[in-house]
C-alpha positions as CSV (number, residue, x, y, z in Angstrom):
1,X,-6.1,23.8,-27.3
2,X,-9.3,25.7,-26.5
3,X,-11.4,24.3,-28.7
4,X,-10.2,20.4,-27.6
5,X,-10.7,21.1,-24.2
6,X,-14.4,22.8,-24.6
7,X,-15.2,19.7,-27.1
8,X,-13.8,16.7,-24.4
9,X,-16.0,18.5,-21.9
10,X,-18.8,18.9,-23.9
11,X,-18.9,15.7,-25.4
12,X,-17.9,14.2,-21.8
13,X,-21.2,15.7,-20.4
14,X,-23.5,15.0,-23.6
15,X,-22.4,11.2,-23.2
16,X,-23.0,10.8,-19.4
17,X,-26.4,12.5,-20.0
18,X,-27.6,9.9,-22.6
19,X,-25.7,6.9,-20.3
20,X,-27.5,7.8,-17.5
21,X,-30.8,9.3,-18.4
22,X,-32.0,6.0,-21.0
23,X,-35.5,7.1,-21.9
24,X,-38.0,4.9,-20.5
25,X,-40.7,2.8,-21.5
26,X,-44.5,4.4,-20.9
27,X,-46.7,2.0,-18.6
28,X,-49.0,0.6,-22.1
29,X,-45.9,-0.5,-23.7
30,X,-46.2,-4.2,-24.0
31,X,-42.8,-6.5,-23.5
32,X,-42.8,-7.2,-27.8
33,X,-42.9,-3.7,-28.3
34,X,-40.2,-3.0,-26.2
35,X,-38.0,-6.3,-27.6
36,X,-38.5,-4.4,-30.7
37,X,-36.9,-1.1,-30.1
38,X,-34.4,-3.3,-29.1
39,X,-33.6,-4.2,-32.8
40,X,-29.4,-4.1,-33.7
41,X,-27.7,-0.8,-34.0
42,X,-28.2,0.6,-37.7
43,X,-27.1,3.8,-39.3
44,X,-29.6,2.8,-41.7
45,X,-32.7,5.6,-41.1
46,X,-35.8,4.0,-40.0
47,X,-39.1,4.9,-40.7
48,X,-41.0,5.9,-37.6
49,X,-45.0,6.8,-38.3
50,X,-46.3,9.3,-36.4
51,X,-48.8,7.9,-34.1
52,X,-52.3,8.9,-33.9
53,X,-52.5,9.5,-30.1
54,X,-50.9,9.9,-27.2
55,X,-50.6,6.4,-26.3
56,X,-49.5,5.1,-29.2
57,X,-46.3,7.0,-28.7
58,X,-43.3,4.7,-27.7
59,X,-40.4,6.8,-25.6
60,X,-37.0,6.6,-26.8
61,X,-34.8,4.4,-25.6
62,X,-31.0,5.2,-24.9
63,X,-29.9,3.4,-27.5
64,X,-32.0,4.6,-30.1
65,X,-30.5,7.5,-28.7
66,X,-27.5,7.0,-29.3
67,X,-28.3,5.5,-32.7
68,X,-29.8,9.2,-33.5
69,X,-27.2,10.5,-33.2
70,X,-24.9,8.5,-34.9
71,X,-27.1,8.7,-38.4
72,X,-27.4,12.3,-38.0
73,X,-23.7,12.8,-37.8
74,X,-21.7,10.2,-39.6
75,X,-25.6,9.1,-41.7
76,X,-25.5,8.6,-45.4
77,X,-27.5,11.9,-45.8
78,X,-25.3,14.0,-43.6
79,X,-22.4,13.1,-45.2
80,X,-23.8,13.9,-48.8
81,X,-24.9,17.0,-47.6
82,X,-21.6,17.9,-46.2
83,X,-20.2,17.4,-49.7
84,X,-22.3,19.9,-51.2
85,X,-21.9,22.5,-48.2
86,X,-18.0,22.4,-48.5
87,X,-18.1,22.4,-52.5
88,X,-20.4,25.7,-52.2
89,X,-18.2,27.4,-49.6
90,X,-14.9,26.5,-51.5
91,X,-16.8,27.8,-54.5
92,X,-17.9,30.7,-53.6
93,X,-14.5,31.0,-51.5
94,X,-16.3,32.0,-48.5
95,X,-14.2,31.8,-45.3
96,X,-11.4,33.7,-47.7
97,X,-9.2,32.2,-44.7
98,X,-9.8,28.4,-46.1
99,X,-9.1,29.3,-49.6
100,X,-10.9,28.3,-53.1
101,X,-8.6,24.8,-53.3
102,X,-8.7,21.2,-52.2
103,X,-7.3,22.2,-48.9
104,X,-10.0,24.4,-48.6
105,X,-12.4,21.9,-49.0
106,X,-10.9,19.7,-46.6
107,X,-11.1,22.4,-43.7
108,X,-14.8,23.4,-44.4
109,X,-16.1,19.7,-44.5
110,X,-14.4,19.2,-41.2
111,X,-15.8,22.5,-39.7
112,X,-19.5,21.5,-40.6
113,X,-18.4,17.8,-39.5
114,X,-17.6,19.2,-36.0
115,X,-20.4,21.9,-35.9
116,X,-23.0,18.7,-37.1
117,X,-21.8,16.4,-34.3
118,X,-21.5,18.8,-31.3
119,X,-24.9,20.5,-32.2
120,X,-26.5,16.6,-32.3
121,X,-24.2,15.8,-29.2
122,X,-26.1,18.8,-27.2
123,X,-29.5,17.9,-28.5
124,X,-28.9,14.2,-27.7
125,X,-27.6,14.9,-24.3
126,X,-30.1,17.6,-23.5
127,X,-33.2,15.6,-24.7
128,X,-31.7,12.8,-22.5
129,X,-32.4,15.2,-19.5
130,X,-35.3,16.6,-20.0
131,X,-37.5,13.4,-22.0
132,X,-37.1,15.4,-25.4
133,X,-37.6,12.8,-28.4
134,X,-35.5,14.2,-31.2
135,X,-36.4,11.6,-34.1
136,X,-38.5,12.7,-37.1
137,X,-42.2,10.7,-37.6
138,X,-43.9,10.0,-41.1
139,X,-46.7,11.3,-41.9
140,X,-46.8,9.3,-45.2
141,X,-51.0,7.8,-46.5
142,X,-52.2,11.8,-45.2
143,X,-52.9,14.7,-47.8
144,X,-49.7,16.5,-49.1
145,X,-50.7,19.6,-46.6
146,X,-50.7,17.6,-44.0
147,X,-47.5,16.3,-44.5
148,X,-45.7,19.3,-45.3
149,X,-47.2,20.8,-41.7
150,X,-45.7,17.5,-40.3
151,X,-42.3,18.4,-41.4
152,X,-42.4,22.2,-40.3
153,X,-43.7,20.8,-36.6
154,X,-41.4,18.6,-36.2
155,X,-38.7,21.3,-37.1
156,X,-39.3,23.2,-34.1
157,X,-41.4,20.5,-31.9
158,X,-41.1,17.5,-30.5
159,X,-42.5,14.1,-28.8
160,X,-42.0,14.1,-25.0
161,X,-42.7,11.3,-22.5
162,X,-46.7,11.7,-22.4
163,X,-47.6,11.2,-26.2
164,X,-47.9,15.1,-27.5
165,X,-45.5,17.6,-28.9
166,X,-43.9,20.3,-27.6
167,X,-41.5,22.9,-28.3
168,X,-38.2,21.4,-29.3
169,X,-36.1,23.1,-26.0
170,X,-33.1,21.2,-26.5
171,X,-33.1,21.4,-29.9
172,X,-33.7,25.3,-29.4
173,X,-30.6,25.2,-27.0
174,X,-28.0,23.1,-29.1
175,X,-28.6,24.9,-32.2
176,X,-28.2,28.3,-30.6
177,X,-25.3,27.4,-28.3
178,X,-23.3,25.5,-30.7
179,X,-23.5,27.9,-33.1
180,X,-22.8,31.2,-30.9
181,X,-20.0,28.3,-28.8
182,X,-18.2,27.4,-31.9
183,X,-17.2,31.3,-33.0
184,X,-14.1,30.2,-30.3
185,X,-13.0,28.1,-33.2
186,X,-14.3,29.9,-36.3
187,X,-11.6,31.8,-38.7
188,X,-12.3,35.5,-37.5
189,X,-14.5,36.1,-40.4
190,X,-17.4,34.6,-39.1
191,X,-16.5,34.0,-36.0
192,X,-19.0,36.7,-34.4
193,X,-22.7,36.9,-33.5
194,X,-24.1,37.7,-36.7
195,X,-22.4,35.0,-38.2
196,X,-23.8,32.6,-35.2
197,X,-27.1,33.8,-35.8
198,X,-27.6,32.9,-39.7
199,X,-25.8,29.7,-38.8
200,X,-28.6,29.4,-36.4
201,X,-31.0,29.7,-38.7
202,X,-29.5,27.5,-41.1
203,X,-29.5,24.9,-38.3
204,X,-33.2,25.0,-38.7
205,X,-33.6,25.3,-42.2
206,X,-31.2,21.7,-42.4
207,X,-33.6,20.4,-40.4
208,X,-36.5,21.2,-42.3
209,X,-34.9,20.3,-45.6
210,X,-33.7,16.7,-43.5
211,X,-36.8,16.1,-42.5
212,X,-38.5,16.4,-46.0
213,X,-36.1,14.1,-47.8
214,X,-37.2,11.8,-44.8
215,X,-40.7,12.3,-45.5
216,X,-40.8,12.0,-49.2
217,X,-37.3,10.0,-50.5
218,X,-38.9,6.5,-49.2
219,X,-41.9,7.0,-51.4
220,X,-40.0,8.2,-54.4
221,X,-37.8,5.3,-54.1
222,X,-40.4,3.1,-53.7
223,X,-41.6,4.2,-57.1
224,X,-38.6,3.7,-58.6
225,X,-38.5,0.7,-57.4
226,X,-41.8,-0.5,-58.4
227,X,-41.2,0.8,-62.3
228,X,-38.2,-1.1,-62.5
229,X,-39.6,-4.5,-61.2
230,X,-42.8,-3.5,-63.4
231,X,-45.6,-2.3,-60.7
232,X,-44.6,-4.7,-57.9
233,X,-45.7,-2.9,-54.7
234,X,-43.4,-2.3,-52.3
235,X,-45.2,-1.6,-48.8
236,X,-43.4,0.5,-45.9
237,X,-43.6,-0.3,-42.3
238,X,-47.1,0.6,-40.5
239,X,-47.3,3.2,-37.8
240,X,-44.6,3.1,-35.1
241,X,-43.2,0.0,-36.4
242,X,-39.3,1.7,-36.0
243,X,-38.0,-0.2,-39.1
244,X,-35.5,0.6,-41.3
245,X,-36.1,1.3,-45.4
246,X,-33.7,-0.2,-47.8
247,X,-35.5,1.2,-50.6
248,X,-36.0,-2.8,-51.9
249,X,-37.8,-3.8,-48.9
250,X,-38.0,-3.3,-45.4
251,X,-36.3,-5.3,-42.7
């Protein structure tokens, strides 16, 4: 009953934060710009470029928002992963409580399930409030290095309202206090602050290893791509386009 009640008033507050704090266009946005992030709601990840400078940054809207959210949680690759956290932990039998059986399985995919959403809730809600933009932004065409710095920044920074990042505060906040917040409804195994903190820091490390699949799976599929239909080039979106990749082409 506990854990309902603090997940209805989370999840209450997270979606009144992101209902009624839409992110807002910057004054240099032009109206075809915005008509574009206005594109139909996807779980489909889109590839976002990072941009240059300051002003070609485009605020998040609410709805893309919202649409974050949704492919971080319930998101082709958040799902997959979920498959291979609950088949290690039923595995290696680790809560004991769950068990080393189907059941078992069952119970720790829907404890990362619930951990995944309400940590992405928090962030959503939170970056609603304080102009935090928490998608991830290509860096594909620039030397590996620079790329691989991409991905770490982006780990623990992101865009705000004027065009530069900074340090990822809601992002800081949802990770830690989902994590420590969620030992109400942990088996008592893990449900104490050492636990919370190497979940913590496994919060981070998902992100990094989310972030580099991002970064790289569009190119390698684009490769595979371009073998099988014998060296056809298949181009991705330019910077801050905000489309989607399908892996055959981009819409």
């Amino acid at each position: 009953m506990k854990k309902k009640r603090v997940i209805i008033l989370l999840a209450t507050w997270c979606v009144w934060l992101m209902a009624t704090l839409p992110g807002s266009a910057q004054p240099g946005q032009t109206p075809s710009k915005l008509e574009a992030q206005k594109a139909r709601f996807t779980l489909t990840p889109r590839v976002e470029a990072a941009p240059q400078t300051g002003a070609e940054y485009q605020s998040i809207t609410g709805k893309q928002r919202v649409e974050w959210f949704a492919i971080s949680t319930v998101g082709p690759s958040s799902l997959t992963g979920g498959l291979f956290s609950a088949g290690l932990g039923t595995a290696m039998d680790t809560p004991t409580e769950y068990g080393p059986h189907w059941e078992g399985f069952g119970k720790r995919y829907g404890m990362r399930l619930t951990g995944v959403s309400m940590g992405n809730l928090m962030e959503a809600g939170l970056g609603a409030a304080w102009g935090e933009d928490p998608r991830y932004f290509h860096a594909e065409g620039r030397p590996f290095g620079r790329r691989v710095e991409n991905i770490v920044d982006l780990t623990f920074r992101a865009y705000e309202p004027d065009g530069q990042r900074h340090l990822a505060k809601a992002r800081y906040a949802a990770t830690v206090g989902n994590n420590f917040l969620s030992n109400l409804w942990r088996t008592d195994s893990e449900a104490d602050w050492q636990h919370a903190l190497i979940r913590t820091a496994e919060g981070f490390g998902g992100r990094a290893l989310s972030n580099t699949v991002s970064e790289f799976l569009p190119q390698v599929w684009r490769k595979i791509r371009q073998r099988h239909h014998g060296g056809s080039a298949v181009k991705l979106p330019g910077p801050s386009s905000g489309r989607r990749w399908t892996g055959a082409r981009v819409r």
